[in-house]
C-alpha positions as CSV (number, residue, x, y, z in Angstrom):
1,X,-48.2,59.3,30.2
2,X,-45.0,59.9,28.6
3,X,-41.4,60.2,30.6
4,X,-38.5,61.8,29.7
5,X,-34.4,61.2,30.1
6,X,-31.7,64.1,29.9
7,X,-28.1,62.1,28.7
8,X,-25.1,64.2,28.6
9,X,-22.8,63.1,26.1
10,X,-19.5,64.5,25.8
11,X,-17.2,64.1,23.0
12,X,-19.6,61.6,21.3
13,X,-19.6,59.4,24.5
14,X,-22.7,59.0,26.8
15,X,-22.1,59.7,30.4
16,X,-23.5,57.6,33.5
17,X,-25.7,55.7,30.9
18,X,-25.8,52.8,33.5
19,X,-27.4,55.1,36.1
20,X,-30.0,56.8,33.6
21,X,-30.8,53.1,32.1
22,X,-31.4,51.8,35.7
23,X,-33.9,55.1,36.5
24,X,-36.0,54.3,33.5
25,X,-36.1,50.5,34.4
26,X,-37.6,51.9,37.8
27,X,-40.5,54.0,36.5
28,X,-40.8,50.9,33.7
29,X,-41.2,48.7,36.6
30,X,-43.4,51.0,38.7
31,X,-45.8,52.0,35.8
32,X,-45.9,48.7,34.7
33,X,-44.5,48.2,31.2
34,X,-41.6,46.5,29.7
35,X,-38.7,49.4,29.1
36,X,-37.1,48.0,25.3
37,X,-33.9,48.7,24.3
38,X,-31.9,51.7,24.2
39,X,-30.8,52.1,20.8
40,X,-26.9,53.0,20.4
41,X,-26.6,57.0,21.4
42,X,-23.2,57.5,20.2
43,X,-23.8,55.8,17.1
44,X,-27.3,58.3,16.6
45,X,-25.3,61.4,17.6
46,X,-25.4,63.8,14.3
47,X,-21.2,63.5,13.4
48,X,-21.6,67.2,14.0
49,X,-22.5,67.2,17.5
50,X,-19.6,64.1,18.4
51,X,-18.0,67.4,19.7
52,X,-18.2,69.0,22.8
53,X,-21.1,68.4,25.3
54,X,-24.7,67.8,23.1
55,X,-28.1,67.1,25.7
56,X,-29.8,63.8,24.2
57,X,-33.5,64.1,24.9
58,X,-35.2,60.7,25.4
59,X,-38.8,60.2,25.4
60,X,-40.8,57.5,26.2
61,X,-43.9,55.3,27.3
62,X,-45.5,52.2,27.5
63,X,-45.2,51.9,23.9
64,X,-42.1,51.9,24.0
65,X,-39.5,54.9,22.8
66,X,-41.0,57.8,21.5
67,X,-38.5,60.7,20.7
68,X,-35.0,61.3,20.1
69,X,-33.4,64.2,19.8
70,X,-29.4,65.9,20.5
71,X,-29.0,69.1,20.8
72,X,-26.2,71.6,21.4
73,X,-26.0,72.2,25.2
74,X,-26.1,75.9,26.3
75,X,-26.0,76.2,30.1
76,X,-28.6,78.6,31.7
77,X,-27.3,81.2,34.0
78,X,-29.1,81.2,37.2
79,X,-27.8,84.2,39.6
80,X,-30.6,84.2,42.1
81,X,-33.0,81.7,43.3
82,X,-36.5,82.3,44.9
83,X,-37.9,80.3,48.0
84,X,-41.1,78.6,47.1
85,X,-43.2,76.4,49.6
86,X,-44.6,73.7,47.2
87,X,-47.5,71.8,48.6
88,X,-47.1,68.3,50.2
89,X,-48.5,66.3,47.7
90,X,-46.2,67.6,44.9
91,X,-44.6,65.0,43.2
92,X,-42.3,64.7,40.5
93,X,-40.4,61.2,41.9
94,X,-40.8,59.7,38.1
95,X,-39.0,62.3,35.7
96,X,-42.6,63.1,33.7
97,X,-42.0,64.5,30.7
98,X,-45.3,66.9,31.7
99,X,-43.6,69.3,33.8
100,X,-47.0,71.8,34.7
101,X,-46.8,71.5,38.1
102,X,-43.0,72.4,37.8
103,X,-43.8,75.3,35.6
104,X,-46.6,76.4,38.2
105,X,-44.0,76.6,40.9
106,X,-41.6,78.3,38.7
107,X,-44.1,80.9,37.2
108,X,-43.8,82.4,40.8
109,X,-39.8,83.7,40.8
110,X,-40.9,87.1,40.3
111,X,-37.4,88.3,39.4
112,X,-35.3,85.7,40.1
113,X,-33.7,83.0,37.7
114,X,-35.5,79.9,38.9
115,X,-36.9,78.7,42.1
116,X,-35.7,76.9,45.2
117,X,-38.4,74.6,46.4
118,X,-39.0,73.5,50.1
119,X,-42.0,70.6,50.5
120,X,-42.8,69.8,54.5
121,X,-40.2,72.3,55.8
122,X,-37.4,70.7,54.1
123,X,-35.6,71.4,50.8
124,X,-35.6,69.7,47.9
125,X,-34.4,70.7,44.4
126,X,-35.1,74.0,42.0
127,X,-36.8,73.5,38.7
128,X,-34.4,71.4,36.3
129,X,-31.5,70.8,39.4
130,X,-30.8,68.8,42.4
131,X,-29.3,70.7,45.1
132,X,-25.8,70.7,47.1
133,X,-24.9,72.8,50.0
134,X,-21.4,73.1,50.8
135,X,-19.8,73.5,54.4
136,X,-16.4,74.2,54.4
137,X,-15.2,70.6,52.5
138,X,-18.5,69.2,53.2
139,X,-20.9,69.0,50.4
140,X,-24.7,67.9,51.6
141,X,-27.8,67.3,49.7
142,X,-31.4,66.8,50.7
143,X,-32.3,63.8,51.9
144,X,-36.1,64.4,50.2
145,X,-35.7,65.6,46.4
146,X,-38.4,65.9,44.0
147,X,-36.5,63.7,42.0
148,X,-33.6,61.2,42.6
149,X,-30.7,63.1,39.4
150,X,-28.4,60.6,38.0
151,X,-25.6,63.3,38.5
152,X,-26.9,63.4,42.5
153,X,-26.7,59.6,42.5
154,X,-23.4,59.6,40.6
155,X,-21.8,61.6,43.6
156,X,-23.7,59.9,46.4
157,X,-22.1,56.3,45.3
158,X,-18.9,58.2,45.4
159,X,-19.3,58.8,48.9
160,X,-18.5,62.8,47.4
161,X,-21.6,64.1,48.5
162,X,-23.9,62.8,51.6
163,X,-27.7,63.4,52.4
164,X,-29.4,64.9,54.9
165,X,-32.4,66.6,55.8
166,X,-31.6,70.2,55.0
167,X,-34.0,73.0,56.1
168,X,-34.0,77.2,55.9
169,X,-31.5,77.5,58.7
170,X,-28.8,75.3,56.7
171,X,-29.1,77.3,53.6
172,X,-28.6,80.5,55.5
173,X,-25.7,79.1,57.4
174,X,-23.9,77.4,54.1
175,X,-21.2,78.4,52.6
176,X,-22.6,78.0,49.0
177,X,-25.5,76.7,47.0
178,X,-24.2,73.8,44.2
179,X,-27.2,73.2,41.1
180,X,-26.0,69.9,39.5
181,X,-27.9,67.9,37.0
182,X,-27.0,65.1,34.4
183,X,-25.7,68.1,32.1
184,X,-24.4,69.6,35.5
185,X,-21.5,67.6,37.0
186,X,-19.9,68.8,40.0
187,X,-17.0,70.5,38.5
188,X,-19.4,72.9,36.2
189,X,-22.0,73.1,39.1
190,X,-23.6,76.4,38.9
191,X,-22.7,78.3,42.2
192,X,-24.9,80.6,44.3
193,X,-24.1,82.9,47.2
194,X,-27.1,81.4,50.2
195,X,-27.9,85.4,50.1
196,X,-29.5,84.9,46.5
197,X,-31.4,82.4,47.3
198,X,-34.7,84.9,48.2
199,X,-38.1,84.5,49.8
């Protein structure tokens, strides 16, 4: 089983390394194997990609680090989102690097750019992003995600965003849908009208 961390590094510098380094010392811990050292990031960055925002992509395992790779970063545009009901035992609370059941859930958006998914009646995250709802000043995110984003637990220790158990009737009644991820910060959130989010 291999697992896989998403770094942002901007300008040469890796962001919220702390948090990401303390996520892969959970799923060490909970699989069972000793995480090793992360190599220096900024000092591996190609000198061409010290510029601007690259995605690192870190692979690893029980064996210890696989794969690492930068890469420019090119955000995705996601306009509409559809509603998928994801069954219960769906879990994704260890960032595998085998994302199938993901993909399965994702292969159903019809039209739409990616998928919002709703496990048990409650939502939870799309496909690659935690998600914020925002009323008025107040920004809220589920409770219950598939998986626990650094950038999600960057703005929770803040005290900028709070958690709650969010269900149909608050996405219908919110003022706008926020997709953050670790390449994703709340200032370039990508923002969605609750009307494009689509069963």
């Amino acid at each position: 089983m291999r697992y896989i961390e998403t770094i942002c590094i901007c300008d040469g510098h890796p962001l919220l390394l702390p948090l990401h380094i303390r996520r892969m010392q959970r799923t060490a811990r909970e699989k069972g194997f000793a995480l090793p050292t992360l190599p220096d990031l900024a000092h591996l960055c190609p000198s061409a990609l010290t510029s601007g925002t690259t995605k690192c992509r870190l692979l690893y395992n029980v064996e210890g680090i696989a794969e690492i790779d930068f890469t420019p970063y090119i955000p995705r545009e996601i306009n509409s989102l559809r509603i998928i009901e994801a069954p219960s035992e769906l879990d994704y609370h260890l960032k595998y690097a085998d994302r199938s059941a993901l993909q399965r859930l994702l292969d159903q958006r019809g039209e739409a750019d990616d998928v919002l998914i709703i496990r048990d009646g409650l939502l939870t995250d799309t496909s690659y992003t935690n998600l914020i709802l925002r009323f008025g000043e107040q920004l809220l995110t589920p409770r219950r995600p598939l998986l626990e984003g650094v950038q999600r637990q960057h703005l929770l220790q803040a005290g900028i965003v709070h958690q709650a158990d969010l269900r149909m009737e608050d996405l219908q009644r919110s003022d706008e849908i926020l997709l953050i991820n670790a390449m994703l910060p709340l200032e370039r959130a990508i923002r969605i009208q609750p009307s494009r989010a689509i069963r």
